[in-house]
N, C-alpha and C positions, 0 to 999 in steps of 0.2 A: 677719212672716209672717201673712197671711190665709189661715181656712178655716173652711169650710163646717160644719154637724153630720157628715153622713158622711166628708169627709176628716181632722176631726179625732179618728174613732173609727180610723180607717185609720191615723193617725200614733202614736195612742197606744199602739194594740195592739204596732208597733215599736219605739217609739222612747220613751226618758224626755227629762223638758224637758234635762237635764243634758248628754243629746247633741246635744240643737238648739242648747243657747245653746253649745257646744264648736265649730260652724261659721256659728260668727257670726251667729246672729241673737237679736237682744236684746229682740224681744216678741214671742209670739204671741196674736191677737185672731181675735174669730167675726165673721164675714162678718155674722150676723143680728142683732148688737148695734151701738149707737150708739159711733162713733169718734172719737177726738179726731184731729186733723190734725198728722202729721209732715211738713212739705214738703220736710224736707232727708234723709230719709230714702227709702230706696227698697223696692220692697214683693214681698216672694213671694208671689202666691196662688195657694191648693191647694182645688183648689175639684173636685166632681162634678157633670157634665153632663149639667145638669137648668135646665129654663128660668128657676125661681126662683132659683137659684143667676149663670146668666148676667144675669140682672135686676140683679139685688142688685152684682155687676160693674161693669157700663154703668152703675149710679150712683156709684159714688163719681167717674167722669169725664162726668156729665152738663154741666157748666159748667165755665167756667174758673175761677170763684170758689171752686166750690165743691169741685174738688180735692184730696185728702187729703194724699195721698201725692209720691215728690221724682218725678224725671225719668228714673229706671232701676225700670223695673215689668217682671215676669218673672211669667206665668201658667201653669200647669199644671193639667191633667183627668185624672180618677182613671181614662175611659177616654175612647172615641171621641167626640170631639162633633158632633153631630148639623150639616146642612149647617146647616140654618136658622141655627142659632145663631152659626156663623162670619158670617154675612151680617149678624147684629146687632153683633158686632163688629166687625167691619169699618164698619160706620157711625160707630162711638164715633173721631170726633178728636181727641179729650185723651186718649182713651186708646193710640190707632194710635200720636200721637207720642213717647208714654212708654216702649213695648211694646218691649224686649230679648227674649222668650222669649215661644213659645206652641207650647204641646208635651204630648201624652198621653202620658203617664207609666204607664199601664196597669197600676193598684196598686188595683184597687175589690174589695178583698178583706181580712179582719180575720186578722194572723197571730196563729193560737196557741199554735203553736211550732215549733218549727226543719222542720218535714216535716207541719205541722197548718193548715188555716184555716177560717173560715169567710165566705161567701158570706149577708149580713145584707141582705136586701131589705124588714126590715119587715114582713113578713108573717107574720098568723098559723099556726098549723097548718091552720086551716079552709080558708086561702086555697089550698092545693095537693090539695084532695078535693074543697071544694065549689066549685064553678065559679060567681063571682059577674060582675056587670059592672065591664069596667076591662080593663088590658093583664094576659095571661096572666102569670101567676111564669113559665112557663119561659121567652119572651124574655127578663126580665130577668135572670135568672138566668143564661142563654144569656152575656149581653153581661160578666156577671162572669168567667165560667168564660175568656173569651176571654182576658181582665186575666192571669188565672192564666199561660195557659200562654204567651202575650207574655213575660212575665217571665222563666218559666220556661225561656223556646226553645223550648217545644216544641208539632207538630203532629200531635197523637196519631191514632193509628187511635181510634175510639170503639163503644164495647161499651154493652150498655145489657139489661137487664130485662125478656123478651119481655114476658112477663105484664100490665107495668106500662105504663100508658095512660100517666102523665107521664113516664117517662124514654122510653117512642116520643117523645112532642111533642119532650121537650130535646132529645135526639139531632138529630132534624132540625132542629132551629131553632139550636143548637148549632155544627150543621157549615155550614150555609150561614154565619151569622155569623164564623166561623173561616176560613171560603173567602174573605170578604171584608176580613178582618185583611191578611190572608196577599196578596191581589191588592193593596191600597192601600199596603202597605210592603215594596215589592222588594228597599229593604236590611236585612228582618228576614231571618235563618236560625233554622231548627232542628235538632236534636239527629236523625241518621239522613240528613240530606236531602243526604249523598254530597257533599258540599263541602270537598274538599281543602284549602284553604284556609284552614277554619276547623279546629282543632286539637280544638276542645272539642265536633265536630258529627260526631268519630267514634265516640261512643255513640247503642247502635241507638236507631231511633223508636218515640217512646212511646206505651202505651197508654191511656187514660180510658175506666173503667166504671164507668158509673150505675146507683147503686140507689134503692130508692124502700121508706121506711120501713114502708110500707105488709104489705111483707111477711114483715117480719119484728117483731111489737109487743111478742115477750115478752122478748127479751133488754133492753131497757130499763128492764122491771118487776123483773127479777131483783134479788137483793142479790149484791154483789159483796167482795169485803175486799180484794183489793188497795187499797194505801194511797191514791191518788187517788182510785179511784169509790166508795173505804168516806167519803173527807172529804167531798164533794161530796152524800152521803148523805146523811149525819147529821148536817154540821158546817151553819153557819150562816155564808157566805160570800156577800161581795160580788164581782163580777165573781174577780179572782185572789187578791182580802184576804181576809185571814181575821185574828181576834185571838185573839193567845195570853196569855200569861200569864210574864214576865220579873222578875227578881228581882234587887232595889234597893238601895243600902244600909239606905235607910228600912222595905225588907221586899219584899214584891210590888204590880207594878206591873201593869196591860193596857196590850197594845201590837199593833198592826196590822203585819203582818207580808205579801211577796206570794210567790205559790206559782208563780216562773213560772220560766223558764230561765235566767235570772242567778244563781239558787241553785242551785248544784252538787249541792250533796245532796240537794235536793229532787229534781233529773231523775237522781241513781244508785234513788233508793227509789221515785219514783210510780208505779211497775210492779208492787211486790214484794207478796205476799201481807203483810197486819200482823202475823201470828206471825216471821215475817222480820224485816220492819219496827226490831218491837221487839228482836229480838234483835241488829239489825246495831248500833241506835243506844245499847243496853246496852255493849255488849261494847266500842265504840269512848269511849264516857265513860268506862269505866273505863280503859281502856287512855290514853288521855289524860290524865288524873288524875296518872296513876301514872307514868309516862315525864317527864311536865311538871316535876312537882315532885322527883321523882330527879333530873336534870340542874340541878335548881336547886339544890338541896341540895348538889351537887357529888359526888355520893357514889354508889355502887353496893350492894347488898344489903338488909339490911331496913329498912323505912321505916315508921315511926310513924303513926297516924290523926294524931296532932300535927301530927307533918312536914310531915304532904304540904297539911291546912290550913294552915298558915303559910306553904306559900314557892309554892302555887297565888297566894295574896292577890300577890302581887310579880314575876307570868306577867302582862302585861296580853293578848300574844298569844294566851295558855291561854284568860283568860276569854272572849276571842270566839268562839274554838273551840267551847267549852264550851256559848258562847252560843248558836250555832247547833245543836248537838245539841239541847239542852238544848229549844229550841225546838221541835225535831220529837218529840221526845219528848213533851214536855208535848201534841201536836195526837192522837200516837199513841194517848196514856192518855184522851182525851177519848173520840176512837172507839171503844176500848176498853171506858169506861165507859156507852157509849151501846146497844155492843154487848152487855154482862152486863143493862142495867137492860131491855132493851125482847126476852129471851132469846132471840137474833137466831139463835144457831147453830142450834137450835131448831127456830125460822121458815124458816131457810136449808134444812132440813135436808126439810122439808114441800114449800118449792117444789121442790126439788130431783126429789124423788122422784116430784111431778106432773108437772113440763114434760117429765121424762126416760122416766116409767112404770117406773124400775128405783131400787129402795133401795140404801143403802150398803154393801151389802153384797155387790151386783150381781144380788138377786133381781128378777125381773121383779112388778111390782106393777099389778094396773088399780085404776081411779082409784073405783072402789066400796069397793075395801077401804082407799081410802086418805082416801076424801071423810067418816069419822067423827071422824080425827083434826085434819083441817084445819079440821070445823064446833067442835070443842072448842075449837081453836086461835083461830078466829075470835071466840068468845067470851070469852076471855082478853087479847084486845086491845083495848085502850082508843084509841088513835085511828082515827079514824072511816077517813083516807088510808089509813092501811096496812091497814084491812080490805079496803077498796073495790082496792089493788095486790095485793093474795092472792087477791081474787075475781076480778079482772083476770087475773091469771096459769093459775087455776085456767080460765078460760071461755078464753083463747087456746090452751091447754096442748091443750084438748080440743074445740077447734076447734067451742065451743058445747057448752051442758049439758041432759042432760035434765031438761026440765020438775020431777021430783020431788027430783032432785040441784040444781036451781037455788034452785025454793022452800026445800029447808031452809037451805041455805047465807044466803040473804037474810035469812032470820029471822034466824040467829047474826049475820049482821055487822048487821042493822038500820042500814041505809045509809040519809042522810039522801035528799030529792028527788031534789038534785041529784048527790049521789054515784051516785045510781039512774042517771039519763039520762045520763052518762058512761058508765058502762055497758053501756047500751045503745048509746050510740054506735057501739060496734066493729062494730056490722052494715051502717054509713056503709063501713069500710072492709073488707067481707069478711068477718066473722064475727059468725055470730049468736050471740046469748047466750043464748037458748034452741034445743034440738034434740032430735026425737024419735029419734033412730038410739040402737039398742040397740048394747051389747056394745063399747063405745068403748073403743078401747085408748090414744089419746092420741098424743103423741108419741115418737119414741122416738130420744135423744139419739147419733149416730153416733161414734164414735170414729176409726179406721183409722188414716189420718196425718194426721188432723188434728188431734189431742191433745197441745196445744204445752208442756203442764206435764207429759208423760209420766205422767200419772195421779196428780201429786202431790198434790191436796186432793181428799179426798171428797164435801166439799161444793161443788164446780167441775166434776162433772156434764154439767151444757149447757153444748152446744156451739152459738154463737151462729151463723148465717145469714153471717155477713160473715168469720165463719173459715173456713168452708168455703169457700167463693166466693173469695175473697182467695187462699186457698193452692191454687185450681185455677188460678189466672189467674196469678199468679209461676212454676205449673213446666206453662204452656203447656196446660193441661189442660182446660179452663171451656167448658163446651159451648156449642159453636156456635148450637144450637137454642133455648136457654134463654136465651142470651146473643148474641144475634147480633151482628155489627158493621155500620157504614154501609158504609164499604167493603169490598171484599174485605182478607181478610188475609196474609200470606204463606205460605208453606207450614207454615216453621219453627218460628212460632206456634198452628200449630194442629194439627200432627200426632197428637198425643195428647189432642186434647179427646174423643174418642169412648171408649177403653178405661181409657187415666185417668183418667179419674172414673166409669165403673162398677166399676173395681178397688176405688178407695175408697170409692164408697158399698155394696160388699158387705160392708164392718163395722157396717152398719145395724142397731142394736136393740144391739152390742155394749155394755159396762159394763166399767167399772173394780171390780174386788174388794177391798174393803176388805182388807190384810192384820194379817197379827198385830203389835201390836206399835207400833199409830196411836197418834198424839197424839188433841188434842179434835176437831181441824182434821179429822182423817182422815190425815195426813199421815205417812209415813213417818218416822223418823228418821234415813235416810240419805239421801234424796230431798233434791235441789238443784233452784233456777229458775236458776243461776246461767250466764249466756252473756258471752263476749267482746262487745266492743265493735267491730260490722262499719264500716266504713268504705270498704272498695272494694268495691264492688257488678257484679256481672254484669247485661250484658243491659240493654237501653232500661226508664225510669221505668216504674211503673206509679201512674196518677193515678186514686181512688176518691171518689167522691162520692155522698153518700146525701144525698135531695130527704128534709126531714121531719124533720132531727134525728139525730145519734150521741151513744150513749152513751161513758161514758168509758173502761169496759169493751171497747168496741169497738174504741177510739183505742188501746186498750194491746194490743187480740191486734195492730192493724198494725202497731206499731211491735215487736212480739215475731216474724211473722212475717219480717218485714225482715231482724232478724239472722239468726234462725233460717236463711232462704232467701237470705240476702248480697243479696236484688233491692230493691230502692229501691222504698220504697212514699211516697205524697205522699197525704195524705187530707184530705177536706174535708166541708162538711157545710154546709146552711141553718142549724144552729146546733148546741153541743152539749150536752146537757143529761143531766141527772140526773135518779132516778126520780120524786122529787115535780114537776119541772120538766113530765114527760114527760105524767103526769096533769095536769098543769094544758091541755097540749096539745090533749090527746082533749077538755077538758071544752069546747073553743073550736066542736065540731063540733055543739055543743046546738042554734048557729043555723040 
């Protein structure tokens, strides 16, 4: 098998080598490095359609000599390729008489997990605000999102972000490209399009709404503690690796470990609050322990600290078990200790109460009486990032500070140059970082039914832009005006976009009340997140895409809405990143 750099980030994100060499094929090599010649061998390439890519093609069949590869060559594109390029191929005669297969496979997308992907066109954050020369991101991004819903079956109505100048562009460039998916392959179907025939094209047509990060910058900044966007935080992770810490005969060992969907336990806990966390993977090591080594032992009733060491050692099935707890534990205590040393609940507990204007207690607070504690705050933090993400939160919270509330705040955080002109930035995207409007009251965090943990952490407050919006669109609700579509919609989908969502935004400024009887968290002690596992879903897909980045926090309300509402959410994203990731983002717009 040959491929390209983009097709091989497209297979990786799928597939391990383990499943490729399990359908026979015994090497994979890059299109861009130097080959050695198999002639009796025959060749899959997977390649993205792009001129350098067909170049690099038409030579390994420039000559007869100089031929790599046997006499059964099979080509695939990650999408449509372009006419020109067929006409370069079609000129190649070692390669025309090789050629068994030439086929779009419409796969130009990085999955991240079962209902997640992203859409990686290379481009900075700057590339989708500052309009430079070259082909727009939204065609290319257009021609990705096509790959998606090919695969998917489906030809969605599209919803899109009045507000938002790039999702206007994608939307139209989108659906033309999409019309002409759809007119070149008359034996594709989709999902609603009334085809008797097709058994699986009796669920309704789906919908795709774009959003554009643009409007919403502080749920990124937030600190979050569910177990994925707390590791993604704090831990220190390659793409899905992360290294933990395993124990040897010889003592303690590191060991690189990956955080993605083959680990079971990892997709029951990447959701859960870490107070959770900890206690699910507490409570199951012990109980393992204990069960393992009783059955070993042969025997029923009480067991010895002895016991259950000696006949655990003679479980090899125990210690794997074990091993895998063991190992999430070990990532759990790390966040944990990252969260005590840097007093995060704290920090949490400060943003909280600016992005929402309401303390945990559910008083209403404006952000003068709350901007002494945050410049003390700011003083007491040693790294420069996290001042500049608390001043960050603090200037989006309040949609710009006044000049005397900005000065003191910059003296406490004393932000280097560069930390300053990020900063500043935010007025590239809408929001100035200085403003003379008196009497600012901020934001003020909505609850009604969009409050998907029933008020269970205190410190979980805000409620991020894309949970509202999501659960207006899953129960037909998502206003027309703010969200229009290309085309018309049906009735059925939009009957309640006018009074459903004024009902729920009349819990505007509402709060959660701290009750008697909290943990540290805020959290009740009767208070559950715990939901079944939804698997049959009502109602045509809904496909969400944010131009600009999603947090992880993000990824976790769609996949919590999902169940919650049984409607199949599919999300997607130009990439998705974490809070120091998202600051590195903004700082791209300095040019």
């Amino acid at each position: 098998m040959i491929v390209d750099e983009p097709s091989m980030k497209v297979i990786s994100a799928a597939l391990g080598m383990y499943d490729i060499m399990e359908n026979k094929v015994t090497m994979v090599e890059g299109l861009e490095k130097k080959r050695a010649p198999f002639p009796d061998m025959g060749a899959i390439y997977i390649l993205s359609p792009t001129k350098e890519s067909i170049e690099k093609l038409l030579d390994d069949y420039s000559s007869k000599s100089k031929v790599l590869y046997g006499r059964n060559v099979f080509v695939y594109f990650l999408g449509s390729i372009p006419e020109q390029y067929i006409k370069l191929i079609k000129k190649s005669r070692q390669l025309l008489k090789r050629l068994k297969a030439l086929s779009e496979i419409n796969v130009n997308f990085l999955v991240k997990e079962s209902r997640a992907y992203v859409c990686d066109i290379g481009q900075p954050f700057s590339g989708y605000y500052l309009r430079n020369v070259g082909t727009p991101p939204e065609a290319i991004l257009a021609e990705k999102l096509v790959t998606v819903c090919a695969t998917l079956n489906e030809y969605p109505y599209i919803r899109y972000k009045q507000s938002s100048g790039i999702c206007n562009s994608l939307a139209g460039i989108f659906k033309v490209k999409m019309d002409e998916f759809v007119y070149a392959n008359p034996e594709w179907w989709y999902h609603g399009s009334g085809n008797s025939g097709r058994k699986s094209s009796e669920r309704d047509r789906s919908t795709i709404l774009l959003l554009d990060r643009a409007n919403d910058l502080l749920t990124p900044l937030m600190h979050d503690f569910r177990y994925q966007s707390m590791i993604r935080d704090l831990l220190p992770m390659e793409g899905d690796k992360i290294t933990t810490e395993v124990e040897t005969e010889e003592g303690h060992d590191s060991k690189d470990v990956l955080l993605n969907e083959k680990d079971k336990l990892w997709v029951e806990l990447r959701g859960k609050h870490i107070a959770e966390v900890i206690e699910v993977l507490s409570s199951r090591i012990r109980d393992t322990v204990k069960s393992n080594a009783t059955a070993a032992l042969g025997r029923g009733g009480e067991v010895t600290l002895q016991d259950l060491a000696s006949a655990v050692k003679e479980l090899p099935e125990y210690r794997e078990i074990l091993a895998k707890l063991s190992q999430h534990m070990y990532i759990a205590r790390q966040c944990m200790d990252k969260f005590r040393r840097e007093n995060l609940l704290e920090l949490s507990e400060i943003e909280q109460t600016i992005a929402t204007g309401i303390d945990d207690e559910g008083d209403s607070v404006s952000f003068s009486q709350a901007r002494s504690r945050l410049e003390g705050s700011l003083l007491r933090m040693r790294d420069v990032e996290e001042r500049l993400r608390m001043l960050m939160i603090a200037t989006i919270s309040q949609n710009g500070l006044k000049s005397s509330d900005k000065d003191k705040l910059l003296n406490a955080a004393e932000l280097g140059r560069g930390e300053r002109m990020t900063l500043e930035n935010l007025s590239k995207l809408g929001i100035s970082s200085r403003s003379s409007k008196k009497n600012r009251s901020g934001r003020k965090s909505s609850n009604g039914n969009y409050d998907l943990e029933d008020g269970e952490y205190a410190n979980s407050r805000h409620i991020s832009e894309i949970q509202k919006v999501v659960t207006d669109l899953v129960q037909n609700s998502l206003s027309l005006d703010e969200y229009p579509s290309v085309i018309p919609m049906p009735a059925s989908m939009t009957t309640a976009a006018g009074a459903g969502s004024a009902r729920r935004r009349g819990g505007e400024g509402s709060a959660r009340k701290k009750k008697p009887g909290t943990d540290k968290w805020g959290r009740t002690g009767n208070s559950s997140t715990k939901s079944a596992k939804v698997t049959n879903f009502t109602g045509g897909r809904n496909l969400v895409f944010m131009v600009g980045g999603l947090s992880y926090n993000e990824l976790r309300v769609c996949r919590t809405i999902m169940e919650k509402e049984a409607k199949e959410i599919i999300v997607g994203s130009t990439s998705f990143v974490s809070p120091r990731e998202f600051l590195d983002d903004l700082s791209t717009l300095n040019g």
